[in-house]
N, C-alpha and C positions, 0 to 999 in steps of 0.2 A: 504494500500500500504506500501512496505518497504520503506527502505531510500535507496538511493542511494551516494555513498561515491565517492567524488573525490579528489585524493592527489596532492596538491599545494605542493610549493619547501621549505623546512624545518619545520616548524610547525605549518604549515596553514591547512585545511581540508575545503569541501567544502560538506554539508548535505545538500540533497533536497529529499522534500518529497509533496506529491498533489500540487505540482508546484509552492513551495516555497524553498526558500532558506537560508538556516544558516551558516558563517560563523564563523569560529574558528582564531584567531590567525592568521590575515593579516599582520605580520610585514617584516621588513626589507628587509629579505631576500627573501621572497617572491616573487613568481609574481606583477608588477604596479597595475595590473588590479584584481588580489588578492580578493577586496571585492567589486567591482563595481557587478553591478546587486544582490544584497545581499537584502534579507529580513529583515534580524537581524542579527548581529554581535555578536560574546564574547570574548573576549579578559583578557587571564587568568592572567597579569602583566605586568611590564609597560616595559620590557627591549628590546631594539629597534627589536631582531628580533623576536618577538613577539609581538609588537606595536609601528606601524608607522601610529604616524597623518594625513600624509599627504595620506596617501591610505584611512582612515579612512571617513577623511572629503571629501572624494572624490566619496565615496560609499552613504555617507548622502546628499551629493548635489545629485547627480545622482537619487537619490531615496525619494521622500521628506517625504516616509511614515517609511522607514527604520529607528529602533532602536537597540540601542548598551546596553548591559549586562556586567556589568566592576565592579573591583575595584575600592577605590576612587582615585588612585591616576591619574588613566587614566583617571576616571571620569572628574573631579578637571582642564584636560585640556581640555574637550570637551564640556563639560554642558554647558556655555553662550554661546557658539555661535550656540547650537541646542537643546535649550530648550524643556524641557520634551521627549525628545528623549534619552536621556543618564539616564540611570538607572544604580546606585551602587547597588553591590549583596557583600553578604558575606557569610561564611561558614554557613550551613543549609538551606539559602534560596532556595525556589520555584518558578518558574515564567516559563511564557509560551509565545515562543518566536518564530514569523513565524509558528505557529503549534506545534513546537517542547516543550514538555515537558521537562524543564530542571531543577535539583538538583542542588546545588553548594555545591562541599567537598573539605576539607583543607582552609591552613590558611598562610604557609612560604612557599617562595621558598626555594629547597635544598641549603645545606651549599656549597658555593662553596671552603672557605677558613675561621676559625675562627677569622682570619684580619675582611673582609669584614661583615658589618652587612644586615642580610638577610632584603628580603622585604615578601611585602604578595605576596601572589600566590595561587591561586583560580583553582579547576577542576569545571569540568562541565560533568555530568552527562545526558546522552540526549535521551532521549525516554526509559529512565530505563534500554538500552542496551548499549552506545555506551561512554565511558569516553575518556576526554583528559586532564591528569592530569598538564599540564602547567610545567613549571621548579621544579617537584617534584614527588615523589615520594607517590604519596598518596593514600592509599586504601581506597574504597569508603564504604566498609563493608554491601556490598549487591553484587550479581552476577550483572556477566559483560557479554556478551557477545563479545562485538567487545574494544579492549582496542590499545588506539591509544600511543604506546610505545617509548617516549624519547629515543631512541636506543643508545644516545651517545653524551655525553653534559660534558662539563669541571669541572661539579659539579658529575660524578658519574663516576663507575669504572661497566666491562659487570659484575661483579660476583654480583653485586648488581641488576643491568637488570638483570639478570636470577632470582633471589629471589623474585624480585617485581610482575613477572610474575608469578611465581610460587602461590605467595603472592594473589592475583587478581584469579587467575585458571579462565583466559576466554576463551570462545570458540575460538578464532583468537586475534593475536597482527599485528597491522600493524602500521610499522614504521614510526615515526614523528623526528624531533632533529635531524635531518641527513646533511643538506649542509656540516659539516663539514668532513664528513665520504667520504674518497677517493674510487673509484675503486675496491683498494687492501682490504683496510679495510672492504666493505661493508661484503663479505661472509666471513668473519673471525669472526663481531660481531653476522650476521646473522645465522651461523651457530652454536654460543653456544645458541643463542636463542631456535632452531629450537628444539636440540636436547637433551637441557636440563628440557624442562618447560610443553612438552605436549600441548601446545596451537599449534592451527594453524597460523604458522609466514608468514606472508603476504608483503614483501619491496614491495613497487608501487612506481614508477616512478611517475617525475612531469605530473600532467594528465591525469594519469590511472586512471579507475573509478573502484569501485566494489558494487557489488549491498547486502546490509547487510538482 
């Protein structure tokens, strides 16, 4: 069976595949309900809309078989209170999550400012098709098929979205990193997307599903 792909609101994703489910990225912004009924969780760093506790521990009560695939520093908040449930991963690891076969590539989040010191920032590579690179920019150095595209984040500029994708050459991009993209902006960023990189650019509303 394929996966099945649902877009939650900024950089959240929801994978189900033989009637399990993986989340990406339940934070902030997100939907409440974000990671409830969740398999397995990954969570590529720790910055609120990206990783929110309180969704988090909400999806591990909810679910008491449910595990999480983290960095340590997300780790580091979650571990006592859900023992052997929280797994730290770092760049190169393997591990099989809800079914899902996942990779972990990279190491920093992008620079957003040479003031600010970066943190880690973790992609996840999932079924050897489907990448969600977290607050960076990271090629995974293997084909992608489905590349779930930060379209638009206070650490990057579109001429670098277009190279990234370029960079990657997957079959489709579908957009993640978005609450902060207005209306006006969306077909402005979406369209250098569209037209410059040869992938099929896919924007999905909160909720859309698509079948990969």
């Amino acid at each position: 069976m394929g996966i099945t792909l649902t877009k939650k609101t900024h950089a959240c994703v929801r994978l189900e595949k033989d009637g399990r489910t993986l989340v990406i990225d339940p934070g902030g912004f997100s939907e409440q309900d974000a990671a409830l009924g969740a398999d397995a969780v990954l969570v590529t760093h720790e910055h609120p809309d990206h990783f929110d506790e309180g969704r988090l521990r909400a999806a591990l009560d909810a679910n008491p078989a449910a595990e999480i695939w983290t960095l340590r520093s997300v780790a580091d908040a979650l571990s006592a209170a859900f023992p052997g449930r929280v797994h730290t991963v770092g760049h190169g690891d393997t591990f099989t999550a809800a079914g899902f076969e996942v990779e972990v590539h990279g190491e920093l989040h992008a620079v957003i400012h040479p003031d600010i010191p970066r943190i880690t920032n973790v992609g996840y590579l999932v079924d050897g098709s489907v990448f969600h690179p977290g607050d960076a920019l990271t090629v995974p150095g293997r084909p992608v098929e489905t590349l779930l595209l930060p379209i638009m984040a206070p650490w990057s500029k579109v001429s670098e979205v277009v190279d990234y994708v370029r960079e990657v050459e997957p079959v489709r991009a579908i957009d993640v990193h978005d609450a902060l993209l207005t209306d006006l902006a969306r077909p402005v960023y979406g369209g250098h997307v569209g037209r410059l990189t040869g992938a099929d650019h896919l924007p999905l509303d909160p909720g859309a599903t698509r079948e990969l």
